[in-house]
C-alpha positions as protocol buffer text, in pm:
chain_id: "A"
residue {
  index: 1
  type: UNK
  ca { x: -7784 y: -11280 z: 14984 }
}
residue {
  index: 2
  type: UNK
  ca { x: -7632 y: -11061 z: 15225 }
}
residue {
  index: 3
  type: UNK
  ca { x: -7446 y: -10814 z: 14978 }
}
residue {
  index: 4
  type: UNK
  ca { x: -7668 y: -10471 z: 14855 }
}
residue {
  index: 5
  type: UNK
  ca { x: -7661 y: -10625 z: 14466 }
}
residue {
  index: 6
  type: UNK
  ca { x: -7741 y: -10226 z: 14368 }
}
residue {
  index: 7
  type: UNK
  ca { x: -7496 y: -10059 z: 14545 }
}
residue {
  index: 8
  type: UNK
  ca { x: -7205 y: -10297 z: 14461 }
}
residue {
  index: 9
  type: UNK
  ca { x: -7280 y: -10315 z: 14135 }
}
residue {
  index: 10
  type: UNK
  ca { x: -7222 y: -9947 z: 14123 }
}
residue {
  index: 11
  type: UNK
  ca { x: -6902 y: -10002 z: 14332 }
}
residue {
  index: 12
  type: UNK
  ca { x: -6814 y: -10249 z: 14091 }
}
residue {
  index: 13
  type: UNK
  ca { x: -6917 y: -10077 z: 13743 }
}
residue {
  index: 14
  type: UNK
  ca { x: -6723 y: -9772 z: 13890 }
}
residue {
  index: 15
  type: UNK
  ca { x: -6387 y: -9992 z: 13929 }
}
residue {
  index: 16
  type: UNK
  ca { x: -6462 y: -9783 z: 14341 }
}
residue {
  index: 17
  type: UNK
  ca { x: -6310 y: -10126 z: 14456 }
}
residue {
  index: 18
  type: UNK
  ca { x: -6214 y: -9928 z: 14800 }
}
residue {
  index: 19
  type: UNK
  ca { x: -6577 y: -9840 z: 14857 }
}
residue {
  index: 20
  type: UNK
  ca { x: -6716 y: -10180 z: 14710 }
}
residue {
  index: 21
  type: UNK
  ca { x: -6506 y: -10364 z: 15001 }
}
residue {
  index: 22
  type: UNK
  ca { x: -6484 y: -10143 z: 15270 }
}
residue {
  index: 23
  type: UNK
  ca { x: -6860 y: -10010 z: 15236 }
}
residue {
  index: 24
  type: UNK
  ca { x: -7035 y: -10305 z: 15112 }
}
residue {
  index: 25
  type: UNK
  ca { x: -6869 y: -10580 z: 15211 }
}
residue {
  index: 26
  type: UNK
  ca { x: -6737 y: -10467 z: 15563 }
}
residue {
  index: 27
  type: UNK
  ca { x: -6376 y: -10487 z: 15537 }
}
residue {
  index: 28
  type: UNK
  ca { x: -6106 y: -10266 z: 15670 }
}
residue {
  index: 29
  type: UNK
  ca { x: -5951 y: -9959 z: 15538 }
}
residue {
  index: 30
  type: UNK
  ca { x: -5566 y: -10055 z: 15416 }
}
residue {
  index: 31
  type: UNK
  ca { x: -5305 y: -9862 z: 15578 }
}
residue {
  index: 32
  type: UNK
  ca { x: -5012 y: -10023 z: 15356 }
}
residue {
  index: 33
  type: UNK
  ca { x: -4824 y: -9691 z: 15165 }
}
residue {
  index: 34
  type: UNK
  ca { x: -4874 y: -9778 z: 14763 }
}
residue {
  index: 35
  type: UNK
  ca { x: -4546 y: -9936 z: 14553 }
}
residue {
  index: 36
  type: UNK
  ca { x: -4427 y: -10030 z: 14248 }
}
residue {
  index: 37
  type: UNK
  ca { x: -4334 y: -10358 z: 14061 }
}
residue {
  index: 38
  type: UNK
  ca { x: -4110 y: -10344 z: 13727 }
}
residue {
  index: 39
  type: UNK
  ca { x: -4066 y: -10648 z: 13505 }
}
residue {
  index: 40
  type: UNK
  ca { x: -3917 y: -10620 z: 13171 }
}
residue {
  index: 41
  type: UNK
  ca { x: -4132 y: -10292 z: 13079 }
}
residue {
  index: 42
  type: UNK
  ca { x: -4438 y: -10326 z: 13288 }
}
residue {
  index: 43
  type: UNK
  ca { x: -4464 y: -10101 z: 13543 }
}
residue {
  index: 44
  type: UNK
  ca { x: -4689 y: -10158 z: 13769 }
}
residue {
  index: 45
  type: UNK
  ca { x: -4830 y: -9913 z: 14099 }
}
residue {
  index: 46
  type: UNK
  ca { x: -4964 y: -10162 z: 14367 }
}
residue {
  index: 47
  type: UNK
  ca { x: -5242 y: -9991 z: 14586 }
}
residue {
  index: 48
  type: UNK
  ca { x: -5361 y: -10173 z: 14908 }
}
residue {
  index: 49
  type: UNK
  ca { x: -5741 y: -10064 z: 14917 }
}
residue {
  index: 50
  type: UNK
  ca { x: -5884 y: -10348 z: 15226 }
}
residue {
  index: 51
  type: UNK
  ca { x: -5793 y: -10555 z: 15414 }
}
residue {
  index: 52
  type: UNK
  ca { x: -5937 y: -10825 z: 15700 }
}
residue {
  index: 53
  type: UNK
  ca { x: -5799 y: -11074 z: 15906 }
}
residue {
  index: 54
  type: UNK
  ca { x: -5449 y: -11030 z: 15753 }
}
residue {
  index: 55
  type: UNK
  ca { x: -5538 y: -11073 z: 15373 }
}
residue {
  index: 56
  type: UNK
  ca { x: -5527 y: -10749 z: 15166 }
}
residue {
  index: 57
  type: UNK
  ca { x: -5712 y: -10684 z: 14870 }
}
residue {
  index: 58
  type: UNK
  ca { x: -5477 y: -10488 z: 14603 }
}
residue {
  index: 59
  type: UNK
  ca { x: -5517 y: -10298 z: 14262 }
}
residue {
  index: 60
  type: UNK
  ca { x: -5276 y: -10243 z: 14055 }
}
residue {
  index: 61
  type: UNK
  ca { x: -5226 y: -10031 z: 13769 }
}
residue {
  index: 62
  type: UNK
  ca { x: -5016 y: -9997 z: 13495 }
}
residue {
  index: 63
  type: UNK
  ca { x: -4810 y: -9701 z: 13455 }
}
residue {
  index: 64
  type: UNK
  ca { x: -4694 y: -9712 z: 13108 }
}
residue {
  index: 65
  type: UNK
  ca { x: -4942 y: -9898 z: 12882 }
}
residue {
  index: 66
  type: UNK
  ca { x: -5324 y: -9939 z: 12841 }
}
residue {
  index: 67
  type: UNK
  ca { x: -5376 y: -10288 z: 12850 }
}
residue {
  index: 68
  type: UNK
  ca { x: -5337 y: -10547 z: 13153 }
}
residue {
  index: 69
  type: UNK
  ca { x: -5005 y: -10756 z: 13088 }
}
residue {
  index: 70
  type: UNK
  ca { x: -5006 y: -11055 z: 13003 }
}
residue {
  index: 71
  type: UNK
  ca { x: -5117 y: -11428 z: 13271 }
}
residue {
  index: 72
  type: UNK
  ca { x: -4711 y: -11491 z: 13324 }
}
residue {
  index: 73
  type: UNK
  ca { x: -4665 y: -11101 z: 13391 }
}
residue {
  index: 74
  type: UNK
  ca { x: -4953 y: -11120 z: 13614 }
}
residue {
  index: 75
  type: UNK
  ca { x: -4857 y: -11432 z: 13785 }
}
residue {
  index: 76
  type: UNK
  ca { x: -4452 y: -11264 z: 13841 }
}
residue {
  index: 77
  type: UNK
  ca { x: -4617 y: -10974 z: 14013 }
}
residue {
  index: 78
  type: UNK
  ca { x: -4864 y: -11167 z: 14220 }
}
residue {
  index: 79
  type: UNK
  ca { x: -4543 y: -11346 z: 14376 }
}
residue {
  index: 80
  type: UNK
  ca { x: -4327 y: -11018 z: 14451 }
}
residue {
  index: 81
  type: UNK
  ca { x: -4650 y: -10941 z: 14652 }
}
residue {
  index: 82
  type: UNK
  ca { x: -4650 y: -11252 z: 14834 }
}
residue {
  index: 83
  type: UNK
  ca { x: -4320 y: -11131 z: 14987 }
}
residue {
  index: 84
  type: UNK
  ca { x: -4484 y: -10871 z: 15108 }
}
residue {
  index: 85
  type: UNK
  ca { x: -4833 y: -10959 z: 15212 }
}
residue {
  index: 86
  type: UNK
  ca { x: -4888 y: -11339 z: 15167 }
}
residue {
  index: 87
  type: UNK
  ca { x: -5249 y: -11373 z: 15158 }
}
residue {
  index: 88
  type: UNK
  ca { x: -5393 y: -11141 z: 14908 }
}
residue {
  index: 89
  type: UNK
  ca { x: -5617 y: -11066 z: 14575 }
}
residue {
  index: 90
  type: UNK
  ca { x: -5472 y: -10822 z: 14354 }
}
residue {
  index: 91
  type: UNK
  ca { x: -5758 y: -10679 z: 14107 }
}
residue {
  index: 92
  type: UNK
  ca { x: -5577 y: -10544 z: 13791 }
}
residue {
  index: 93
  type: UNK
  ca { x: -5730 y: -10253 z: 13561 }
}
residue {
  index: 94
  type: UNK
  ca { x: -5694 y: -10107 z: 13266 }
}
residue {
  index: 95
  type: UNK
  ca { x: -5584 y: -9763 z: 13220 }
}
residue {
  index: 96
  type: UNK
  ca { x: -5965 y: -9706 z: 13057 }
}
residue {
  index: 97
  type: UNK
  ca { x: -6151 y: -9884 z: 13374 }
}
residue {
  index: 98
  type: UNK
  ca { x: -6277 y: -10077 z: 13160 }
}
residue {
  index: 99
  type: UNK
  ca { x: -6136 y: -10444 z: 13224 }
}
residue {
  index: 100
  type: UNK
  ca { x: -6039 y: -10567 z: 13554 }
}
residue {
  index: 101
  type: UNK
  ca { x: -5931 y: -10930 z: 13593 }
}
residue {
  index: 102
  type: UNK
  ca { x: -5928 y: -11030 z: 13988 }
}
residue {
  index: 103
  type: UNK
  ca { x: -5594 y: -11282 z: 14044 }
}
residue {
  index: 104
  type: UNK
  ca { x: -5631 y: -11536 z: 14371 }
}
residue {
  index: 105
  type: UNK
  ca { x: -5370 y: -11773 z: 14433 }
}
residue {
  index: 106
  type: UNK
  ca { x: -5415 y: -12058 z: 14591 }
}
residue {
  index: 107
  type: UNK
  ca { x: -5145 y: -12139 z: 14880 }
}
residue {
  index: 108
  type: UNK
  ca { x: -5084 y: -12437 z: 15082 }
}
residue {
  index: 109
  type: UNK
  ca { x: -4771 y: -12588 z: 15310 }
}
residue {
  index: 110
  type: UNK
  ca { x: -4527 y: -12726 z: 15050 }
}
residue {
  index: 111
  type: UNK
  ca { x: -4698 y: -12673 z: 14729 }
}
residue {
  index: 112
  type: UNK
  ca { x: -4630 y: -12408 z: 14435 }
}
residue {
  index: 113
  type: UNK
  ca { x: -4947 y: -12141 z: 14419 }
}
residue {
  index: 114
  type: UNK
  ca { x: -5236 y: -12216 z: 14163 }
}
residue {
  index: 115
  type: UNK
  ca { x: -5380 y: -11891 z: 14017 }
}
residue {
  index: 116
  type: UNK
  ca { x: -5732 y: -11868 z: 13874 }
}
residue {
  index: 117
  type: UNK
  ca { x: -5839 y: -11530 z: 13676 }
}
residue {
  index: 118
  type: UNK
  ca { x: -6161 y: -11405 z: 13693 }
}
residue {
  index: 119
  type: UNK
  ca { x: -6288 y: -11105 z: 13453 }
}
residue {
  index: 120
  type: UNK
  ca { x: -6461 y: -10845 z: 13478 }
}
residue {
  index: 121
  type: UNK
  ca { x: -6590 y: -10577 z: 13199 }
}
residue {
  index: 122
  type: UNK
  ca { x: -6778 y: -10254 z: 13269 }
}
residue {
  index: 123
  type: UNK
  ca { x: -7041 y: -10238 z: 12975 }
}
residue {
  index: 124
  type: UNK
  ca { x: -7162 y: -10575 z: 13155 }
}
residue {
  index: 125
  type: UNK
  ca { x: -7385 y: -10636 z: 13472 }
}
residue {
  index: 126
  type: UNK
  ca { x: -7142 y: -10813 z: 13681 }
}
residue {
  index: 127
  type: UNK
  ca { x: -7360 y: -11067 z: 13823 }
}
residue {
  index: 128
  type: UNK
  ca { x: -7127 y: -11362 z: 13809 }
}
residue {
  index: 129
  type: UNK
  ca { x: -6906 y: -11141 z: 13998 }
}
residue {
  index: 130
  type: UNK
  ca { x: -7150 y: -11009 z: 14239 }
}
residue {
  index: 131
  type: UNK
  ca { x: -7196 y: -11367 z: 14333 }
}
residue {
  index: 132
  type: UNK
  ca { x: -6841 y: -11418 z: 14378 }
}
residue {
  index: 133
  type: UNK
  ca { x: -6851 y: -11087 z: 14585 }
}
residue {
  index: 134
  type: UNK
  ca { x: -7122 y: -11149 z: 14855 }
}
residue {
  index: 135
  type: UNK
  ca { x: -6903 y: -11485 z: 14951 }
}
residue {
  index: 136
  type: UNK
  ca { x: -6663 y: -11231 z: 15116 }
}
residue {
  index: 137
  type: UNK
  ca { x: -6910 y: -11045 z: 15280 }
}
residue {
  index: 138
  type: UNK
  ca { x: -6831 y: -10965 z: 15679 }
}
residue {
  index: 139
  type: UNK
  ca { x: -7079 y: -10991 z: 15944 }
}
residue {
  index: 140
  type: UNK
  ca { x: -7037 y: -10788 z: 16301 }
}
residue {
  index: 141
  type: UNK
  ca { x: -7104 y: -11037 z: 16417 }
}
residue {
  index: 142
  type: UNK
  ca { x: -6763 y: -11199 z: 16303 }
}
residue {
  index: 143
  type: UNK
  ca { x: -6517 y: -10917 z: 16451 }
}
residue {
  index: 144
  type: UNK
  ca { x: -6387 y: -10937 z: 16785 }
}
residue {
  index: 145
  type: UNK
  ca { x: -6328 y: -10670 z: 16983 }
}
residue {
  index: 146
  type: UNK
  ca { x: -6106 y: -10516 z: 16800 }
}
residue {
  index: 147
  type: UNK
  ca { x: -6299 y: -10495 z: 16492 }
}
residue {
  index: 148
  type: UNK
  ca { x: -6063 y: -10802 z: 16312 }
}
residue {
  index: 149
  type: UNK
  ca { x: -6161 y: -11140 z: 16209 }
}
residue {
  index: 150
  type: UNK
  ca { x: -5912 y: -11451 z: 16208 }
}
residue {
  index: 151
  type: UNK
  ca { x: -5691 y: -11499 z: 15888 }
}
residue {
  index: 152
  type: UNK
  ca { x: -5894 y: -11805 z: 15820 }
}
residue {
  index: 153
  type: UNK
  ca { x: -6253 y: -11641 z: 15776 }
}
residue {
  index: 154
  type: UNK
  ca { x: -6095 y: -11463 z: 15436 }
}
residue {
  index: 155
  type: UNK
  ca { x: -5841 y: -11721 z: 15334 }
}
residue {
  index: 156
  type: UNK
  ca { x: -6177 y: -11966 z: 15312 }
}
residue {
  index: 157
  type: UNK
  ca { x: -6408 y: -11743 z: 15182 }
}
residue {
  index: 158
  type: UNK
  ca { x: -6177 y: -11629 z: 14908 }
}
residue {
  index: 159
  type: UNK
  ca { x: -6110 y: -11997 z: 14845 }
}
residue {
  index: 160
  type: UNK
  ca { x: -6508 y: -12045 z: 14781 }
}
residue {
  index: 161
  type: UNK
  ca { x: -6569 y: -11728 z: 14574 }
}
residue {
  index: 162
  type: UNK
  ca { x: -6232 y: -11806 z: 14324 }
}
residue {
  index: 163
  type: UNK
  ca { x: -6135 y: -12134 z: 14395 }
}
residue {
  index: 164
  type: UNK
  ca { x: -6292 y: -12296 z: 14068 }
}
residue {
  index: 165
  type: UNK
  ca { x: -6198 y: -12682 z: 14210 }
}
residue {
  index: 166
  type: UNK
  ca { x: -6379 y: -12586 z: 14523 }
}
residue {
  index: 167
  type: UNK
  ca { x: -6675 y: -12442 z: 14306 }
}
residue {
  index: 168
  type: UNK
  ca { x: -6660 y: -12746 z: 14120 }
}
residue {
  index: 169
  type: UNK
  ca { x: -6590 y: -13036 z: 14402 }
}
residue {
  index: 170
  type: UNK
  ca { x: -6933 y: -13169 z: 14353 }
}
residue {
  index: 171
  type: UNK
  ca { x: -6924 y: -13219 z: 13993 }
}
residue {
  index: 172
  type: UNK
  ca { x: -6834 y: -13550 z: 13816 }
}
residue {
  index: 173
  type: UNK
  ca { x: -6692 y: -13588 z: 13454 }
}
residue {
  index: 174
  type: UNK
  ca { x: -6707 y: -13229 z: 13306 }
}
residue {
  index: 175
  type: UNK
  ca { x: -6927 y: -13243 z: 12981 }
}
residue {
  index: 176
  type: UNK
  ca { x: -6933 y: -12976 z: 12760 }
}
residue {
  index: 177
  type: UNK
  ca { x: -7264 y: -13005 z: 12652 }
}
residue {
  index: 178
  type: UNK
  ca { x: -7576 y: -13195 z: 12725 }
}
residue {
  index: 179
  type: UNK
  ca { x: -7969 y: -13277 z: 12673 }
}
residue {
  index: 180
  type: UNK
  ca { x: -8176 y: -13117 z: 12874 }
}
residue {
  index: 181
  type: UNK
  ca { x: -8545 y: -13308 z: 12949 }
}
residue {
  index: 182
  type: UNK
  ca { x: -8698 y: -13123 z: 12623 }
}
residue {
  index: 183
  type: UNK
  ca { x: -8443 y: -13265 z: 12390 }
}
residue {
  index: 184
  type: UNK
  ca { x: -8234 y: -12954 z: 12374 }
}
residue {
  index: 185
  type: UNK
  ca { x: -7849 y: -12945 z: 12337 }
}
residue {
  index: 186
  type: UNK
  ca { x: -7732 y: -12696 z: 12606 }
}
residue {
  index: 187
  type: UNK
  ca { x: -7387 y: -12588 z: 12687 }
}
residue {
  index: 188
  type: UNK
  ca { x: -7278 y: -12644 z: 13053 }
}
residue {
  index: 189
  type: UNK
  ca { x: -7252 y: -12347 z: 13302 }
}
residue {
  index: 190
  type: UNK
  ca { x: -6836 y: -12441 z: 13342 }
}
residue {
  index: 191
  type: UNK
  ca { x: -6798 y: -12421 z: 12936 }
}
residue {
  index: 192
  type: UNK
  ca { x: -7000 y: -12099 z: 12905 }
}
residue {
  index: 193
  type: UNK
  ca { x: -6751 y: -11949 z: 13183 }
}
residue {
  index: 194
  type: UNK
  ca { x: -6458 y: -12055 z: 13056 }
}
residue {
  index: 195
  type: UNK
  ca { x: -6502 y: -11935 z: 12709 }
}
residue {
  index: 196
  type: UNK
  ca { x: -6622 y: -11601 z: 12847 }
}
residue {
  index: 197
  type: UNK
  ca { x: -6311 y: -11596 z: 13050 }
}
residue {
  index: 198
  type: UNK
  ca { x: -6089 y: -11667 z: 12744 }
}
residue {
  index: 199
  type: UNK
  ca { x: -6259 y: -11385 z: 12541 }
}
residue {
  index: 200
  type: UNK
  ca { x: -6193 y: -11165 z: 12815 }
}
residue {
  index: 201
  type: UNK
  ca { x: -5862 y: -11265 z: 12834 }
}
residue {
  index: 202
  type: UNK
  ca { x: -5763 y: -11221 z: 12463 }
}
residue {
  index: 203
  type: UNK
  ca { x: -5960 y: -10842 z: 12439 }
}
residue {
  index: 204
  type: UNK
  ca { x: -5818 y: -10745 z: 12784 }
}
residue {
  index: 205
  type: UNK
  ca { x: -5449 y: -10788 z: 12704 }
}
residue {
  index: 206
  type: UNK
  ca { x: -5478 y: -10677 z: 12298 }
}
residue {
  index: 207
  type: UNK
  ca { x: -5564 y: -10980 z: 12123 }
}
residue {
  index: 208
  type: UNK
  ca { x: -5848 y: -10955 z: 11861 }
}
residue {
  index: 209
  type: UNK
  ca { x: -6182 y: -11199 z: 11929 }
}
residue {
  index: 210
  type: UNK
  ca { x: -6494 y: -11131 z: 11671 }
}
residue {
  index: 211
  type: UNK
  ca { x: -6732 y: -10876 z: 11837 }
}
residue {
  index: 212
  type: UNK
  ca { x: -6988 y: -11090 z: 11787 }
}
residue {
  index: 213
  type: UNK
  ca { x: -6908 y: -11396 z: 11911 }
}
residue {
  index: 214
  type: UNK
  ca { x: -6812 y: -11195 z: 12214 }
}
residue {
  index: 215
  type: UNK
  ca { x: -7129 y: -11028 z: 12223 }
}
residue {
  index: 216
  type: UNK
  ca { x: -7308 y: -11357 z: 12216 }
}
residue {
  index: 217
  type: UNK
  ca { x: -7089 y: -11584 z: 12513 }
}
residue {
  index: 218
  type: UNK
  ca { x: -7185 y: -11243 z: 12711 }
}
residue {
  index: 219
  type: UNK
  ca { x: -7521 y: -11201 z: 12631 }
}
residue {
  index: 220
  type: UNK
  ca { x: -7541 y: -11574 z: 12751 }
}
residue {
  index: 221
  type: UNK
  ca { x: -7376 y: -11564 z: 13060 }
}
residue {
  index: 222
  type: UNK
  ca { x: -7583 y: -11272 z: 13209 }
}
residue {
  index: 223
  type: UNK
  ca { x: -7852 y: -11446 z: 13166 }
}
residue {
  index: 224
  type: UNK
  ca { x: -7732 y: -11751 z: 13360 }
}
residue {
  index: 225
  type: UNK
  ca { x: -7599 y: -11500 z: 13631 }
}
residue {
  index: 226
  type: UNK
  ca { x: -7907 y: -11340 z: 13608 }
}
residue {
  index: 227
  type: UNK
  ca { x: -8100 y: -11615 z: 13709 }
}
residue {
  index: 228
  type: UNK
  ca { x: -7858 y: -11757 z: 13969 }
}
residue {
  index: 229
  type: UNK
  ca { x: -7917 y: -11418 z: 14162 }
}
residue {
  index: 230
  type: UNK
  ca { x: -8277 y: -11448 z: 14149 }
}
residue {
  index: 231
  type: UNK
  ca { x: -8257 y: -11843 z: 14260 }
}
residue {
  index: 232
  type: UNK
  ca { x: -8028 y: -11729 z: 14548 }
}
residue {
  index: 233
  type: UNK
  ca { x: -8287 y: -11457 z: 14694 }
}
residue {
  index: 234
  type: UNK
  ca { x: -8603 y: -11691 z: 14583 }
}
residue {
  index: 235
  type: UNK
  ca { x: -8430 y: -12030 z: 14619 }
}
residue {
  index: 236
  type: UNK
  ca { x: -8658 y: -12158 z: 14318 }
}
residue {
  index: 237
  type: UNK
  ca { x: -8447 y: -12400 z: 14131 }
}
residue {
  index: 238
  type: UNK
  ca { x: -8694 y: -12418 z: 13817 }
}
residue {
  index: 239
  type: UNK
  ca { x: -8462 y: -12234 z: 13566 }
}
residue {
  index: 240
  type: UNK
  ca { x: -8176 y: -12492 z: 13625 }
}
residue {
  index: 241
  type: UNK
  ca { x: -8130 y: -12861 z: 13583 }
}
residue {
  index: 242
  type: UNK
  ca { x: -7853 y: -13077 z: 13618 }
}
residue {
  index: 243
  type: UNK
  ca { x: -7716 y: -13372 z: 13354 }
}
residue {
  index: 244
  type: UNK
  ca { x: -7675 y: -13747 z: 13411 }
}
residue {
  index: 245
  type: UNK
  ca { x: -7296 y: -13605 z: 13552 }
}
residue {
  index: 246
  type: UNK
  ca { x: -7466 y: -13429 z: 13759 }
}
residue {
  index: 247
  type: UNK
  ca { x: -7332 y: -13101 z: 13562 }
}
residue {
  index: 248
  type: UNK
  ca { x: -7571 y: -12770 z: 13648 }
}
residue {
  index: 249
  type: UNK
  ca { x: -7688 y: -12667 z: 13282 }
}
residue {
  index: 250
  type: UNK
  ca { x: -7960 y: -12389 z: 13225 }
}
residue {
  index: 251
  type: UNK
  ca { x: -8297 y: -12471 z: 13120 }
}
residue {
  index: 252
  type: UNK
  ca { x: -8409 y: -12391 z: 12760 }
}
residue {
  index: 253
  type: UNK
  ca { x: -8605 y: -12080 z: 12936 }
}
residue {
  index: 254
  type: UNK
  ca { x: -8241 y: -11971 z: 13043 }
}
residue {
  index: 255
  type: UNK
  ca { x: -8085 y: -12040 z: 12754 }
}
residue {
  index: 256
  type: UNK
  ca { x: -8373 y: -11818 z: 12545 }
}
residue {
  index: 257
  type: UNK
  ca { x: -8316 y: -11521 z: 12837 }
}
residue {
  index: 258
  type: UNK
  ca { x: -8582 y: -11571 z: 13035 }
}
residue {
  index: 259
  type: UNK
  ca { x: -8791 y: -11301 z: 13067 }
}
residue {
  index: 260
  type: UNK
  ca { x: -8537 y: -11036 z: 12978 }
}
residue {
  index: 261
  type: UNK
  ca { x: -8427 y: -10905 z: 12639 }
}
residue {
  index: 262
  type: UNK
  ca { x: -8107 y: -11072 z: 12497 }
}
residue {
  index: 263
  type: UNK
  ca { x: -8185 y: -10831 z: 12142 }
}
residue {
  index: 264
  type: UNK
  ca { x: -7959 y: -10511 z: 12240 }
}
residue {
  index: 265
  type: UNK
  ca { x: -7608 y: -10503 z: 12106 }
}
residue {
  index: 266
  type: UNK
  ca { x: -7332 y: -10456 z: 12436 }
}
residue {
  index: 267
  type: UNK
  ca { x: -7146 y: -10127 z: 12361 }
}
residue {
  index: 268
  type: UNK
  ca { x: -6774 y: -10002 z: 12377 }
}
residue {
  index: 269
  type: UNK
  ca { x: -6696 y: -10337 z: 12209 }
}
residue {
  index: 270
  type: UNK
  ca { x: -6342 y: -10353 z: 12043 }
}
């Protein structure tokens, strides 16, 4: 793993997205001047904070209201930024750093964009995003002369870290659940994720979810993160199997927490 997992967490936990990139992952300092978006009565202040190779990373922040607008809002203001900067990722925050939910888009000759969301909540470790993050990691020894790397170098490695048909292009038939070796009904790593996401989703933009069911889908998933970061430094693939489908599910060690505490109760919880 080629990203510092302790100092871009703190980047991260921060919301010091300019630092996280620019620091950590070796991208360029954004010279574009900061600008608004209105729709209906979002207002939203657009903030280039890197950029490499032509695609600019973006927060944006709402002006008059706490919570993040809704996907369709999101989705409006993504496009107005297209005409601007066509290759992108705007990362939008609440007014409490609290939430941020990363928007890609996915563009190609002739085809509408496809958007995938990806969350983010500061009480939490981060790992699945941390291992999202070191996929856009810059080496030297990628920059010409000039310091710059080609538009495709970002434009792919955004596609891996986001892309969740790309993450997912050696799956088969998506099961929900399955049996791992011990007889042991286990929910799939794509399920967990996506039922994370939608909590996220519904808390983030002032919908009500049950704290503890919340609690629970994110006590699981930083365990499965958890592990994945340890199986990426120690490439030991013990704490994961895959299904008939050929599905990656956590083992019943994973599912339990492994060797780390699930018992604690996540604060700041709404």
């Amino acid at each position: 793993m080629k990203l510092n997992l302790d100092r871009a967490r703190s980047c991260l936990k921060s919301f010091d997205f300019r630092k996280l990139f620019v620091e950590e992952l070796d991208w360029a300092t954004c010279t574009i001047a900061p600008f608004q978006i209105v729709i209906d009565d979002h207002v939203v202040l657009l903030s280039g904070i890197a950029e490499q190779g032509g695609m600019v990373i973006y927060e944006a922040k709402l002006l008059n209201e706490t919570k993040i607008p809704p996907s369709h809002i999101c989705k409006f203001i993504d496009r107005e930024v297209t005409k601007r900067t066509f290759e992108h990722i705007i990362i939008f925050t609440s007014t409490d750093r609290n939430l941020s939910i990363w928007l890609w888009g996915k563009r190609e000759q002739g085809k509408a964009a496809t958007y995938t969301e990806h969350y983010y909540h500061a009480p939490y470790s981060g790992n699945a995003m941390l291992l999202k993050l070191d996929k856009l990691f810059i080496d030297l020894d990628e920059l010409d002369s000039e310091g710059r790397v080609p538009i495709l170098i970002p434009t792919q490695r955004a596609s891996e870290a986001f892309d969740k048909k790309t993450a997912a292009q050696h799956n088969t038939v998506p099961e929900p659940f399955s049996v791992n070796q011990n007889g042991v009904q286990l929910p799939s790593v794509r399920l967990a994720k996506g039922i994370a996401a939608m909590a996220d989703s519904m808390t983030g933009r002032g919908m009500v979810v049950s704290k503890k069911v919340y609690a629970n889908i994110i006590r699981i998933l930083d365990a499965i993160s958890n592990f994945k970061l340890h199986l990426k430094e120690l490439e030991n693939p013990e704490p994961f199997t895959k299904n008939q489908n050929g599905i990656e599910i956590p083992s019943i060690w994973v599912a339990r927490g492994g060797p780390h505490s699930l018992d604690h109760e996540p604060q700041n919880l709404s």
